[in-house]
C-alpha positions as CSV (number, residue, x, y, z in Angstrom):
1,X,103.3,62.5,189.7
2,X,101.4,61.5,192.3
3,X,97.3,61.9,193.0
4,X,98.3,64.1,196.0
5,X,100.7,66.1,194.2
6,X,98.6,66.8,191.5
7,X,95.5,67.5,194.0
8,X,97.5,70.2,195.1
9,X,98.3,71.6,191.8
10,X,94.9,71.7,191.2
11,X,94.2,73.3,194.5
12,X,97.4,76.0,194.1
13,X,95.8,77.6,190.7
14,X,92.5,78.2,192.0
15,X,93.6,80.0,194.9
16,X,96.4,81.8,192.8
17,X,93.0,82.8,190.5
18,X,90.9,83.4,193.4
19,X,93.6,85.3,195.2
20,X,94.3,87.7,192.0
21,X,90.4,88.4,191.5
22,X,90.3,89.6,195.0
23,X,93.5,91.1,195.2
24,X,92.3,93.4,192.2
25,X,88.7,94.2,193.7
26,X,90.2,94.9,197.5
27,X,93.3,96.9,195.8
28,X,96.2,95.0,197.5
29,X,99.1,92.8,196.9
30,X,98.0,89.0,196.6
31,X,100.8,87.8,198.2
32,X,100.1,89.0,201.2
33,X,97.4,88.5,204.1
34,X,95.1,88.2,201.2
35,X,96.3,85.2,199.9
36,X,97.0,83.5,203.1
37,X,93.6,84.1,204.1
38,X,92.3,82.8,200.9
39,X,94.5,79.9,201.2
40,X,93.7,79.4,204.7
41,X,89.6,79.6,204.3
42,X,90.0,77.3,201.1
43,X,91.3,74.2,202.6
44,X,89.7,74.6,206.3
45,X,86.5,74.7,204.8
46,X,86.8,72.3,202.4
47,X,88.4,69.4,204.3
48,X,85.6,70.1,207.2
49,X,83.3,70.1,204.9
50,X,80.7,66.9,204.3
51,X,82.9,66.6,201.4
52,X,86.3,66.2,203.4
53,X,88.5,67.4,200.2
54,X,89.3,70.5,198.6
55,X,88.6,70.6,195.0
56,X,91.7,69.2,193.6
57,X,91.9,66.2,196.4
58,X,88.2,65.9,195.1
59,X,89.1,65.9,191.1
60,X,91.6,63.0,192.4
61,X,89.2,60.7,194.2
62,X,90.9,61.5,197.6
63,X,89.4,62.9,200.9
64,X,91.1,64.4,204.6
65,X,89.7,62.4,207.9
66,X,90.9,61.6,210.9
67,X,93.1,58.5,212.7
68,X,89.8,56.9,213.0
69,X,88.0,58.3,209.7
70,X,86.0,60.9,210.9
71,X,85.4,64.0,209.1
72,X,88.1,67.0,210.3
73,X,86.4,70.2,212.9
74,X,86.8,73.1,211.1
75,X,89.5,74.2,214.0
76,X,91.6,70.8,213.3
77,X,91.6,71.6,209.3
78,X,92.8,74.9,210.2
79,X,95.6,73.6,212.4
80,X,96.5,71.3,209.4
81,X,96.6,74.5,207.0
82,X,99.0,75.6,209.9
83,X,101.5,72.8,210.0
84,X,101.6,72.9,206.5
85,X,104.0,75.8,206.7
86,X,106.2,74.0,209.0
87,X,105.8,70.8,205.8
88,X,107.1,73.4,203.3
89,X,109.1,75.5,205.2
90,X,112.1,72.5,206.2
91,X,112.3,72.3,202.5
92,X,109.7,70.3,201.7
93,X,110.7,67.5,203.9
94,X,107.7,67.4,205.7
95,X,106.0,66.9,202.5
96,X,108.7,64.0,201.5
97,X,108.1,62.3,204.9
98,X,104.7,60.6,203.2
99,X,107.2,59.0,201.2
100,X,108.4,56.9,204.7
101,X,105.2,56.3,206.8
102,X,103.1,53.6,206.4
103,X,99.9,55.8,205.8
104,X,102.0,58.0,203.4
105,X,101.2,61.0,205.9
106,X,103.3,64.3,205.9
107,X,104.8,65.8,208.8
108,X,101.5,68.3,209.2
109,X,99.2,65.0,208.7
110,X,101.7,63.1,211.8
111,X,101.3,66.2,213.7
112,X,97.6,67.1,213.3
113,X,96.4,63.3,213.3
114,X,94.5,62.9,209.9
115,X,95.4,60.6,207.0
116,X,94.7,61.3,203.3
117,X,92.6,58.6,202.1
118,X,91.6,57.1,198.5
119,X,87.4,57.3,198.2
């Protein structure tokens, strides 16, 4: 298994956690708006953050920038949380595509301009 794929792992149980303690305090199903807004908030601010990784890209010594290694605006991270939906949603080709490019970049990195790196 890759560091990417295990990055995301990582990333997946904390929001399920984080997403099933707030799902309990607000009273609502976690799979829902909830969760998406969890998972949404989680990697936009992380990956425009000074740190440029979520938590799990972190634990794997990778970070998010852009085509010319700058760090991600917090509206460019969200529309890379966006595209990821269309990465999973052509089952999971766009996430195979990383597989084929020369950067290893997904269909939601070709489409938003960033590149996962190795720090």
């Amino acid at each position: 298994m890759g560091p990417r794929a295990l990055a995301l792992i990582i990333d997946l149980v904390i929001i399920g956690a984080l997403t099933t303690l707030c799902a309990r305090i607000v009273g609502v199903d976690s799979h829902g708006w909830l969760g998406s807004l969890i998972s949404w908030l989680y990697f936009a601010t992380q990956e425009s953050s000074g740190w440029m990784a979520t938590v799990g890209k972190r634990a794997q010594g990778l970070s998010v920038e852009s085509l010319d290694g700058r760090q991600l605006s917090f509206a460019r991270a969200s529309a890379r949380w966006a595209a990821r939906l269309l990465s999973g949603g052509l089952l999971g080709l766009g996430y195979v595509l990383a597989m084929f490019t020369a950067r290893r970049q997904t269909l939601h990195d070709l489409l938003c301009g960033t590149i996962v790196v190795a720090r």
